[in-house]
Biopython code that builds the backbone (N, CA, C, O; Angstrom):
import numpy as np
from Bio.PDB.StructureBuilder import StructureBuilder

atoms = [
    (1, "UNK", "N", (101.854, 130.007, -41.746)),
    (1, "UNK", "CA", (103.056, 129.488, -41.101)),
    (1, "UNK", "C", (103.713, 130.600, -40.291)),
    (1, "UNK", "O", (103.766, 131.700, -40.842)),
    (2, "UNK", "N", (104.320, 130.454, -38.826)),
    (2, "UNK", "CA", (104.872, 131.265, -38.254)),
    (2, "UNK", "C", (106.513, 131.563, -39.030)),
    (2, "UNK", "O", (107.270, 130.707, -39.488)),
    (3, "UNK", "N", (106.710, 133.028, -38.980)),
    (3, "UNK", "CA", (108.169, 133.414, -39.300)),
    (3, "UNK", "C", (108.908, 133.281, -38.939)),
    (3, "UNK", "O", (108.753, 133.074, -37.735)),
    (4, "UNK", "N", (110.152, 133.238, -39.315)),
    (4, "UNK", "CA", (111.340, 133.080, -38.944)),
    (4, "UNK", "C", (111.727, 133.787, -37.456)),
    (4, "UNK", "O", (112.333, 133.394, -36.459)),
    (5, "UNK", "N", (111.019, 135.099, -37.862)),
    (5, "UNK", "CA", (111.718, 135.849, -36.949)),
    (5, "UNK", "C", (110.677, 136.300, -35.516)),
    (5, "UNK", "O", (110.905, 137.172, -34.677)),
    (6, "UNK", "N", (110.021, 135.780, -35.571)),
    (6, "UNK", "CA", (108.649, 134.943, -34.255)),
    (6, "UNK", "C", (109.721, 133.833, -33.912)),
    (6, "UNK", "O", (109.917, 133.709, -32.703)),
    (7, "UNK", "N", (110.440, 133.018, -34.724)),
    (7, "UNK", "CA", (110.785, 131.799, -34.151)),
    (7, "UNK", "C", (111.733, 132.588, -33.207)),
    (7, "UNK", "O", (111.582, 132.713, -31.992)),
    (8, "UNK", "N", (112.821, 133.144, -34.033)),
    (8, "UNK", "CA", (114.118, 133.854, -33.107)),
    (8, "UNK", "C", (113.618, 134.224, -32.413)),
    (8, "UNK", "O", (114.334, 134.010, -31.435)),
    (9, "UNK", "N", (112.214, 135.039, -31.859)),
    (9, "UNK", "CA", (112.092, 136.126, -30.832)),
    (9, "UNK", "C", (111.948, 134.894, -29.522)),
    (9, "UNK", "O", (112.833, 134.743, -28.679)),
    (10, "UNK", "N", (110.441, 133.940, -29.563)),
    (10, "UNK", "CA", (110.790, 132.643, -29.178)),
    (10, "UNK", "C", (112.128, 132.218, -28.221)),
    (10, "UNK", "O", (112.134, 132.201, -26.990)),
    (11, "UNK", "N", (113.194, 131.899, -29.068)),
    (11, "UNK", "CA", (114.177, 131.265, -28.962)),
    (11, "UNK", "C", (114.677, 132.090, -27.897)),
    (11, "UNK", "O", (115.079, 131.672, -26.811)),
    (12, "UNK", "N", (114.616, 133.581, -28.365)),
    (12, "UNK", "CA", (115.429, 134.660, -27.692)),
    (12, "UNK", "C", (115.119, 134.441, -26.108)),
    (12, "UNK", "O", (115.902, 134.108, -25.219)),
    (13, "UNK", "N", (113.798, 134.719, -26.043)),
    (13, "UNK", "CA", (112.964, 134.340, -24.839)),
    (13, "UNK", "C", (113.335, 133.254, -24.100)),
    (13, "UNK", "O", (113.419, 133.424, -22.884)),
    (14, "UNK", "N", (113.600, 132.070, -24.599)),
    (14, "UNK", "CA", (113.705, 130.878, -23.782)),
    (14, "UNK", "C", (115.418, 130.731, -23.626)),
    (14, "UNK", "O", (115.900, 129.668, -23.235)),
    (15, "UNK", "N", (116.182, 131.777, -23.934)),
    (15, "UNK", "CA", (117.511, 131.378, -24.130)),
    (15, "UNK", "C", (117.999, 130.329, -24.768)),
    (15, "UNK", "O", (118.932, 129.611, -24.406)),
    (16, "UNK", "N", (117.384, 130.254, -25.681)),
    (16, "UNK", "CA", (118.159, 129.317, -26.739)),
    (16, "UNK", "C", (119.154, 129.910, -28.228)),
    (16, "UNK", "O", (118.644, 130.724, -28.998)),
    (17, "UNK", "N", (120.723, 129.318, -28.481)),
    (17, "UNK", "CA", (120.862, 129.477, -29.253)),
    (17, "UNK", "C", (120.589, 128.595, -31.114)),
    (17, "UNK", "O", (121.348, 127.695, -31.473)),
    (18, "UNK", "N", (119.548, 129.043, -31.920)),
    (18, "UNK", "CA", (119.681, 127.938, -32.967)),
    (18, "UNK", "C", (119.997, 128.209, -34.147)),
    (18, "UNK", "O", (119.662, 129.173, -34.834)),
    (19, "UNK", "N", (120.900, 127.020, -34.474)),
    (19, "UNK", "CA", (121.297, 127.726, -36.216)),
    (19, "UNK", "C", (119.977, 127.703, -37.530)),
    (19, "UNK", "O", (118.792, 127.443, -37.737)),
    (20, "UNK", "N", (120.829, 128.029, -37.950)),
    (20, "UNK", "CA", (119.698, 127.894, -39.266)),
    (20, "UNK", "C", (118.243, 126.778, -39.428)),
    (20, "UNK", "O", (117.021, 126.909, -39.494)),
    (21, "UNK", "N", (119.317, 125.580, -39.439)),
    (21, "UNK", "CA", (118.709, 124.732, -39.554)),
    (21, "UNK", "C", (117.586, 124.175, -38.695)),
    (21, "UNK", "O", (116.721, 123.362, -39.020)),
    (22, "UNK", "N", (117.777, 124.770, -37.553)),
    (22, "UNK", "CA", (116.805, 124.378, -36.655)),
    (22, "UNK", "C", (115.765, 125.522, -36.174)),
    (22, "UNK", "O", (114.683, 125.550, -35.587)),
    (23, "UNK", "N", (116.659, 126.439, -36.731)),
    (23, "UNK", "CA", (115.373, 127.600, -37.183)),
    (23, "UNK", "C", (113.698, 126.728, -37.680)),
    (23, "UNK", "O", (112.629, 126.397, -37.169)),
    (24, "UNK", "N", (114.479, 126.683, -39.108)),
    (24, "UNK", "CA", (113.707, 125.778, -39.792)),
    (24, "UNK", "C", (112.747, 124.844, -39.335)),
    (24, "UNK", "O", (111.540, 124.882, -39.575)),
    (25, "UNK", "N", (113.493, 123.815, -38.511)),
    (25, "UNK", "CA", (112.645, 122.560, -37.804)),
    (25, "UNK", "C", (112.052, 123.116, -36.609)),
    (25, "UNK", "O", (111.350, 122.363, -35.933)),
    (26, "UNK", "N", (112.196, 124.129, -36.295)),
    (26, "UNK", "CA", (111.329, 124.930, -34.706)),
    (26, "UNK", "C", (110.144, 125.611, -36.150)),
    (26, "UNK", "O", (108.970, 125.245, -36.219)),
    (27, "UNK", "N", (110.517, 126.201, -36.747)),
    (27, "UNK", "CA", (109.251, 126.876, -37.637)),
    (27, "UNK", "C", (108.209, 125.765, -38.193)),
    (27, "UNK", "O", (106.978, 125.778, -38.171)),
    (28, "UNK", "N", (108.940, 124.986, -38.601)),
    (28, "UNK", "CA", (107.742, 124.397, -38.917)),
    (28, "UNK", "C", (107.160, 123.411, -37.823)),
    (28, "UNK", "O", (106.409, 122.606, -38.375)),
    (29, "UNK", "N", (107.230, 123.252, -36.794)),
    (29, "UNK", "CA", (106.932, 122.363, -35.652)),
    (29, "UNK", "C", (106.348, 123.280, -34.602)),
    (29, "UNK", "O", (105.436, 122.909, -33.863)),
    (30, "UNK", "N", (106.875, 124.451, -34.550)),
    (30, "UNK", "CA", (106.026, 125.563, -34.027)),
    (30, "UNK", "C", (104.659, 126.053, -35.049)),
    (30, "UNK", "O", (104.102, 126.861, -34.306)),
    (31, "UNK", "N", (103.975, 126.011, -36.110)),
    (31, "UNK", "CA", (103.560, 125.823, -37.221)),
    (31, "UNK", "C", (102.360, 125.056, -37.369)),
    (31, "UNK", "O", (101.253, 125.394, -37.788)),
    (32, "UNK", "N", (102.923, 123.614, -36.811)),
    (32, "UNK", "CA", (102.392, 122.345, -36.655)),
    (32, "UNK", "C", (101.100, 122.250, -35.465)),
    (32, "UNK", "O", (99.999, 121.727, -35.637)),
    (33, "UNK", "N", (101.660, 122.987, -34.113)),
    (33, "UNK", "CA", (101.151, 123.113, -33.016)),
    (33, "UNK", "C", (100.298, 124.294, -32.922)),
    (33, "UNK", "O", (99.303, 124.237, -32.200)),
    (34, "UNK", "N", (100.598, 125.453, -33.627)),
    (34, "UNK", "CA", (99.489, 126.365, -33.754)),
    (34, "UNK", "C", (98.435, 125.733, -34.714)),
    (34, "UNK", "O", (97.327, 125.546, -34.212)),
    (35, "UNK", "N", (98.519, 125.560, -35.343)),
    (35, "UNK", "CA", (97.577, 124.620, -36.290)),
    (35, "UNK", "C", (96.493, 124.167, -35.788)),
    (35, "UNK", "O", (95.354, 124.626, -35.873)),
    (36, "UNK", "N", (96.930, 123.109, -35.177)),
    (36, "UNK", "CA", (96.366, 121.974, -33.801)),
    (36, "UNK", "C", (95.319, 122.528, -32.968)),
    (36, "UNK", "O", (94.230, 122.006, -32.731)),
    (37, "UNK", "N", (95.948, 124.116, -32.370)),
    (37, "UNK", "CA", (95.085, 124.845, -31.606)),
    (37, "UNK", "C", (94.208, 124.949, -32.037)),
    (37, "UNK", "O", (93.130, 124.650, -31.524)),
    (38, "UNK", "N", (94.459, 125.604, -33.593)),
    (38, "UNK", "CA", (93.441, 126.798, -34.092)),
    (38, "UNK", "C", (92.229, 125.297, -34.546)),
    (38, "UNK", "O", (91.025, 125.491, -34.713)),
    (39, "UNK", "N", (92.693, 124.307, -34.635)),
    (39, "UNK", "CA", (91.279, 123.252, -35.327)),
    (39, "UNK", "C", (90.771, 122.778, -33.150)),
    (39, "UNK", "O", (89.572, 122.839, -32.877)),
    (40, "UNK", "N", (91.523, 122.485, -32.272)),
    (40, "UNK", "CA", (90.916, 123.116, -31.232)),
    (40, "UNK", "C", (89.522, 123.983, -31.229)),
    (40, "UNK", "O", (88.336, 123.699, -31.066)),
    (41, "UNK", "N", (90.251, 125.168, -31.488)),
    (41, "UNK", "CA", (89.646, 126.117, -31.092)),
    (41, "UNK", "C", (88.082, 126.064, -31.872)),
    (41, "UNK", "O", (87.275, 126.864, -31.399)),
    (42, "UNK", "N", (87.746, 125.480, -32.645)),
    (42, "UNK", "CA", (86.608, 124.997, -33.592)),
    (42, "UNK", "C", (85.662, 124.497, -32.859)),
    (42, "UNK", "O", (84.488, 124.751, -33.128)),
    (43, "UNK", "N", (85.976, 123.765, -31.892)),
    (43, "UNK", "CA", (85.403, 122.668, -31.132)),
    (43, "UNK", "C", (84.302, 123.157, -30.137)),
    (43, "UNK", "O", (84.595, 123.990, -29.280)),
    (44, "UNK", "N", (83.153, 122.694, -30.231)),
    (44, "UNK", "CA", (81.976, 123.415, -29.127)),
    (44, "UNK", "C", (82.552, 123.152, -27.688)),
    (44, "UNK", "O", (83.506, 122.382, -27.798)),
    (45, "UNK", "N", (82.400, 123.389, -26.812)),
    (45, "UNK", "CA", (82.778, 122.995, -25.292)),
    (45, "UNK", "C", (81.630, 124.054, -24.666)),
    (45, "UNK", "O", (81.713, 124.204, -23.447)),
    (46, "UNK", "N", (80.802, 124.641, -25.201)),
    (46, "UNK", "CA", (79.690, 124.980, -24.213)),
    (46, "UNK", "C", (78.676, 124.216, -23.151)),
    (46, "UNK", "O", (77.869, 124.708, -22.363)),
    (47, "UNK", "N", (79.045, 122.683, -23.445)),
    (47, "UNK", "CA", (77.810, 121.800, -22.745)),
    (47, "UNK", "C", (79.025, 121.421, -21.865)),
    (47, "UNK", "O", (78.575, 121.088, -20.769)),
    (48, "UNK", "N", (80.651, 121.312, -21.883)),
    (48, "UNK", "CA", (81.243, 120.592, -21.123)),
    (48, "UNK", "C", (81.628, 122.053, -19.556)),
    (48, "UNK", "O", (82.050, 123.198, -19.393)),
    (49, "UNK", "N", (80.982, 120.634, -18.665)),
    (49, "UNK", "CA", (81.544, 121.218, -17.682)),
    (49, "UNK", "C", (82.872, 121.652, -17.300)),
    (49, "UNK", "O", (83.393, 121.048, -18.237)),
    (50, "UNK", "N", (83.956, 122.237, -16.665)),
    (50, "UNK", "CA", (85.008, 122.954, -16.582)),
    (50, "UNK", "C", (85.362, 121.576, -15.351)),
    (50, "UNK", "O", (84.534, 121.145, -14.548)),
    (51, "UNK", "N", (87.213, 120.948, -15.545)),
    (51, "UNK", "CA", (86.864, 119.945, -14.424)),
    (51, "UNK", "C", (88.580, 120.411, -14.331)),
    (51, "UNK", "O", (89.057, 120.957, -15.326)),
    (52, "UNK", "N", (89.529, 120.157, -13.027)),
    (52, "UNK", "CA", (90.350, 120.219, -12.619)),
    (52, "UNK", "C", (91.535, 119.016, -12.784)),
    (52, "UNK", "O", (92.761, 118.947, -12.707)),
    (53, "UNK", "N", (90.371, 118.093, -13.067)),
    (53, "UNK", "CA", (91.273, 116.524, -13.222)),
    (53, "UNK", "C", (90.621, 115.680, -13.995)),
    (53, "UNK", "O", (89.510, 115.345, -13.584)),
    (54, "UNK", "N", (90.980, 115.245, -14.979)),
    (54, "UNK", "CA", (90.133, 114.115, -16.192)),
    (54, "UNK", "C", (89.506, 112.848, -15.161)),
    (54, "UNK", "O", (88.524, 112.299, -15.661)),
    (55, "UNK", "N", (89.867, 112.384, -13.994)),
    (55, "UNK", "CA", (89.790, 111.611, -13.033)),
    (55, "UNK", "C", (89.505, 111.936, -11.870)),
    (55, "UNK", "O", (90.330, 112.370, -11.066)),
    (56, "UNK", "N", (88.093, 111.735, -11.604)),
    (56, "UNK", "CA", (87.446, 111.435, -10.218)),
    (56, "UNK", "C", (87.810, 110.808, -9.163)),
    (56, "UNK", "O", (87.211, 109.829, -8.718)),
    (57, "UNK", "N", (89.261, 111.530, -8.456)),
    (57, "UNK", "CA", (89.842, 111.186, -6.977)),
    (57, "UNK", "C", (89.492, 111.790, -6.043)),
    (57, "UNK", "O", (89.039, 112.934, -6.027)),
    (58, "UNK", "N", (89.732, 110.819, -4.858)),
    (58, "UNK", "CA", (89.227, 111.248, -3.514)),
    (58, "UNK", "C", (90.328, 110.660, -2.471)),
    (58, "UNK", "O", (90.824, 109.544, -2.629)),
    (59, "UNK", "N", (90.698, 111.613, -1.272)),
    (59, "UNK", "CA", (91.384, 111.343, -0.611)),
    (59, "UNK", "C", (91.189, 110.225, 0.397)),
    (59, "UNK", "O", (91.385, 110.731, 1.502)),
    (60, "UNK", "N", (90.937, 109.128, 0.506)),
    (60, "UNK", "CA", (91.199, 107.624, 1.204)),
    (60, "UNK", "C", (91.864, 108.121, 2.564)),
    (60, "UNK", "O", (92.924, 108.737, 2.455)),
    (61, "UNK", "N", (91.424, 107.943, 3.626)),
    (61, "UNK", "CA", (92.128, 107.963, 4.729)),
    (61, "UNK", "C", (91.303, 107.035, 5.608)),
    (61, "UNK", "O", (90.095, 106.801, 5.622)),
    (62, "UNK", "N", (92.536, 106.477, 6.497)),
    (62, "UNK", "CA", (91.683, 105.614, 7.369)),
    (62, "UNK", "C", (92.500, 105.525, 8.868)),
    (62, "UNK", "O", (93.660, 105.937, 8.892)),
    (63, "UNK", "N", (92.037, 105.117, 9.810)),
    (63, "UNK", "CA", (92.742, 104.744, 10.608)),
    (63, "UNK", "C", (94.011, 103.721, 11.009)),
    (63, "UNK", "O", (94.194, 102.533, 10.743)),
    (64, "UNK", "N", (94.674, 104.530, 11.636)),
    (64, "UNK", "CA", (96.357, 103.798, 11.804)),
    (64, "UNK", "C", (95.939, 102.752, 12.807)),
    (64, "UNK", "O", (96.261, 102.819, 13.994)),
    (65, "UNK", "N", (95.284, 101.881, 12.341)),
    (65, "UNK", "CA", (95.479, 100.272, 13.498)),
    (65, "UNK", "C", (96.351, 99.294, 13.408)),
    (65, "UNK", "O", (97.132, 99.096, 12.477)),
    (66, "UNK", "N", (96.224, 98.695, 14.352)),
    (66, "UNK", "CA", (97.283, 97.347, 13.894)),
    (66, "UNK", "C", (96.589, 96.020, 13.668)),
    (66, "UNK", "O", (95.979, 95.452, 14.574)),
    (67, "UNK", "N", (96.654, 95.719, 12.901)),
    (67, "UNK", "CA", (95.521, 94.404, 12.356)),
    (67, "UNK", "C", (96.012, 93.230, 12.874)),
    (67, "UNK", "O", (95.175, 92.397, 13.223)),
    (68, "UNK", "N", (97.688, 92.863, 13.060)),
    (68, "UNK", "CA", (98.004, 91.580, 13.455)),
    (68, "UNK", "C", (98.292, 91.950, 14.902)),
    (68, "UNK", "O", (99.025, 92.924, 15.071)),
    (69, "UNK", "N", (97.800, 91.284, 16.015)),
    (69, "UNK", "CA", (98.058, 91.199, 17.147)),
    (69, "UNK", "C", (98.529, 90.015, 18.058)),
    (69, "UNK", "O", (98.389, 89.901, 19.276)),
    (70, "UNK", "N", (99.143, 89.130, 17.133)),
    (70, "UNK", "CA", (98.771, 87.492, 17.748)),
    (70, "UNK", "C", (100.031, 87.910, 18.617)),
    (70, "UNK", "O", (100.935, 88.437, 17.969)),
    (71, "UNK", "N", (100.245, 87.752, 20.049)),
    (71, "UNK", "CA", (100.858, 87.543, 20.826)),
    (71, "UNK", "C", (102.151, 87.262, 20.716)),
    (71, "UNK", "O", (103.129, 87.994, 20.862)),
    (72, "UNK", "N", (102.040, 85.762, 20.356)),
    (72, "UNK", "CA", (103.433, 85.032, 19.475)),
    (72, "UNK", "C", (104.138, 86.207, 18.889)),
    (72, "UNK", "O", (105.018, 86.945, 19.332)),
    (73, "UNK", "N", (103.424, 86.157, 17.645)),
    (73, "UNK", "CA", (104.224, 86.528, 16.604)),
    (73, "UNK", "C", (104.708, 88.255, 17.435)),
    (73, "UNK", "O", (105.854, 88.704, 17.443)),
    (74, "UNK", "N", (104.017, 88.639, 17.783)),
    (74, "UNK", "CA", (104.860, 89.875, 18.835)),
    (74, "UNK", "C", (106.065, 89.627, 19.513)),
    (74, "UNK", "O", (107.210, 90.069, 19.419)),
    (75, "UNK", "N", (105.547, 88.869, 20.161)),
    (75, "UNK", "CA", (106.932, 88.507, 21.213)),
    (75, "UNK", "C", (108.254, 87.866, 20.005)),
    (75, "UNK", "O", (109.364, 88.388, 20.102)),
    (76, "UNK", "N", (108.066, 86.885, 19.054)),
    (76, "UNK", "CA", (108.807, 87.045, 18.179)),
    (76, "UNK", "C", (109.746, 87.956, 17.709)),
    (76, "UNK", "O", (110.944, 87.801, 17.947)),
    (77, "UNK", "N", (109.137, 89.278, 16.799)),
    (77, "UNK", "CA", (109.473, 90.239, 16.389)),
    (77, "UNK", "C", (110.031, 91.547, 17.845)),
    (77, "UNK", "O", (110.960, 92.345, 17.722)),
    (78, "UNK", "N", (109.495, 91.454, 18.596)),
    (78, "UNK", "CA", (110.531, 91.638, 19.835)),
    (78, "UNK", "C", (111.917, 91.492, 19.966)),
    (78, "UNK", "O", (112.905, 92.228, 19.978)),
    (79, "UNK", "N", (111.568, 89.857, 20.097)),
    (79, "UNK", "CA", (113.037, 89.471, 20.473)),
    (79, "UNK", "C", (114.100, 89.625, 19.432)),
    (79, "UNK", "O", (115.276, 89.323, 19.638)),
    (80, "UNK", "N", (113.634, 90.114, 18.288)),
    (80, "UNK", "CA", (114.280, 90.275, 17.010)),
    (80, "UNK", "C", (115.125, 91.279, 17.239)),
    (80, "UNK", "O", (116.286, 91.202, 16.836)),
    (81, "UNK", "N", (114.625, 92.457, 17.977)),
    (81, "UNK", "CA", (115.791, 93.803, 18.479)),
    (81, "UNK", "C", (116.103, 93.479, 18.808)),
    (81, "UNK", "O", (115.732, 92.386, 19.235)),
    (82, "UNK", "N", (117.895, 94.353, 19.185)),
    (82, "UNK", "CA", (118.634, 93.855, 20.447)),
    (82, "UNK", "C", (118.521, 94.789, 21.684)),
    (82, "UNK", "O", (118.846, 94.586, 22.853)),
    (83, "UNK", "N", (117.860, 96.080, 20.968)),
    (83, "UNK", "CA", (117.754, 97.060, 22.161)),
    (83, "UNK", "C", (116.708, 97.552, 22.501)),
    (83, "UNK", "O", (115.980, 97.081, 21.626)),
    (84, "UNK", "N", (115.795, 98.408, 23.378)),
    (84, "UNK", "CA", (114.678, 98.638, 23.689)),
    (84, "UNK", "C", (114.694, 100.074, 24.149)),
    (84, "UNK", "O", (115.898, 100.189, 24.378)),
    (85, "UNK", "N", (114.207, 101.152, 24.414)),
    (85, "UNK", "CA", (114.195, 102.120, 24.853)),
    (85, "UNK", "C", (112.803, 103.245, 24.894)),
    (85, "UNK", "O", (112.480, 104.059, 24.028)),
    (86, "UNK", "N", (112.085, 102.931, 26.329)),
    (86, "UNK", "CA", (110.932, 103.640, 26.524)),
    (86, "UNK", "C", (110.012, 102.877, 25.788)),
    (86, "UNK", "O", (109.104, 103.616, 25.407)),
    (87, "UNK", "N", (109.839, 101.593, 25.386)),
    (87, "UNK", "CA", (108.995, 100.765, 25.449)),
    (87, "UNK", "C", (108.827, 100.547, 24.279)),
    (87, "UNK", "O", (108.048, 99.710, 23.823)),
    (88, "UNK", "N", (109.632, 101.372, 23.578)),
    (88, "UNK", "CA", (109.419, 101.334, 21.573)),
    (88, "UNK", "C", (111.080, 100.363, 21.542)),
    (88, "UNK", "O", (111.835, 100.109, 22.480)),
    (89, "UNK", "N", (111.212, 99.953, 19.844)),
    (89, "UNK", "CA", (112.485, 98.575, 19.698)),
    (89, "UNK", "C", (113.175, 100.158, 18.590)),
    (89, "UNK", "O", (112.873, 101.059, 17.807)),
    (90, "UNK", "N", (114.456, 99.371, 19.494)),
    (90, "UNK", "CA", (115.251, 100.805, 18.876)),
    (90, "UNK", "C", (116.272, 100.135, 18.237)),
    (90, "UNK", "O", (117.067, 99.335, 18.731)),
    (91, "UNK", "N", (116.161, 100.656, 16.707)),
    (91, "UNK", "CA", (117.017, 100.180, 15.522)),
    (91, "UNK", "C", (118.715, 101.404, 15.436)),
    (91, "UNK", "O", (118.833, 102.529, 15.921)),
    (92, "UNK", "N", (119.767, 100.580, 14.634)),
    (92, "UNK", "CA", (120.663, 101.560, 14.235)),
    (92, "UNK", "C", (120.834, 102.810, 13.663)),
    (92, "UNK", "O", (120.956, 102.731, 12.441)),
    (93, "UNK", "N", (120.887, 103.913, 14.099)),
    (93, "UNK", "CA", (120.299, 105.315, 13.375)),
    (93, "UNK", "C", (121.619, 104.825, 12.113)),
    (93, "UNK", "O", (122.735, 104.307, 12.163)),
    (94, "UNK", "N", (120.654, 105.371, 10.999)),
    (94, "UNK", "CA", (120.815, 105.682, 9.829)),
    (94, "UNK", "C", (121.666, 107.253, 9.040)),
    (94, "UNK", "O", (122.260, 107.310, 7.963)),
    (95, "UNK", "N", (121.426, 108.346, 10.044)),
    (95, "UNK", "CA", (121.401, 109.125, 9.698)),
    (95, "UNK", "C", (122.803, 109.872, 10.774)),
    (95, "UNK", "O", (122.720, 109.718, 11.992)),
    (96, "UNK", "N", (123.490, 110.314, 10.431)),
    (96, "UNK", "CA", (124.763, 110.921, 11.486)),
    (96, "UNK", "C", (124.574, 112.650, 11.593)),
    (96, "UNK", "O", (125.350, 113.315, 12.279)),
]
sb = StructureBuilder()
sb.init_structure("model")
sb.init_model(0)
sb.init_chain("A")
sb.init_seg("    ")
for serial, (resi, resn, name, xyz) in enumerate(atoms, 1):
    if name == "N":
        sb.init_residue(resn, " ", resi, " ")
    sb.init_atom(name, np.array(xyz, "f"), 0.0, 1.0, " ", f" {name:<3s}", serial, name[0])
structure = sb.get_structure()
């Protein structure tokens, strides 16, 4: 079991102040977790490869198209602005 005074040094380190009592509940919970390691540390891992992420991701990128083009519905969403400027639909700035 780790000591008391491993726990304080700990504590000291992380700027924490603790009373007694939680001395106590950090010792034995600090205790708990070395434990854990050390049956860890038992464990073969010579056949496992070394991996960066438990999950096999890949960055997805695709091209910025525009899929709906129906005419209509353009001219629609057009007329939906009230203002226009340089050929783009110009909304209320948000930001001051």
């Amino acid at each position: 079991m780790i000591e008391k005074d491993q726990v304080k040094h700990i504590a000291k380190l992380a700027r924490l102040e603790l009373s007694e009592d939680e001395l106590e509940e950090f010792q034995e919970e600090l205790s708990d977790i070395l434990d854990y390691v050390d049956q860890l540390k038992e464990l073969d891992v010579s056949d496992v490869e070394p991996t960066s992420h438990s999950v096999d991701i890949k960055n997805v990128m695709r091209d910025d198209e525009a899929k709906d083009t129906d005419p209509e519905r353009v001219k629609k969403l057009r007329k939906a602005f009230p203002d226009e400027e340089d050929g783009y639909d110009k909304v209320k700035s948000i930001l001051e």
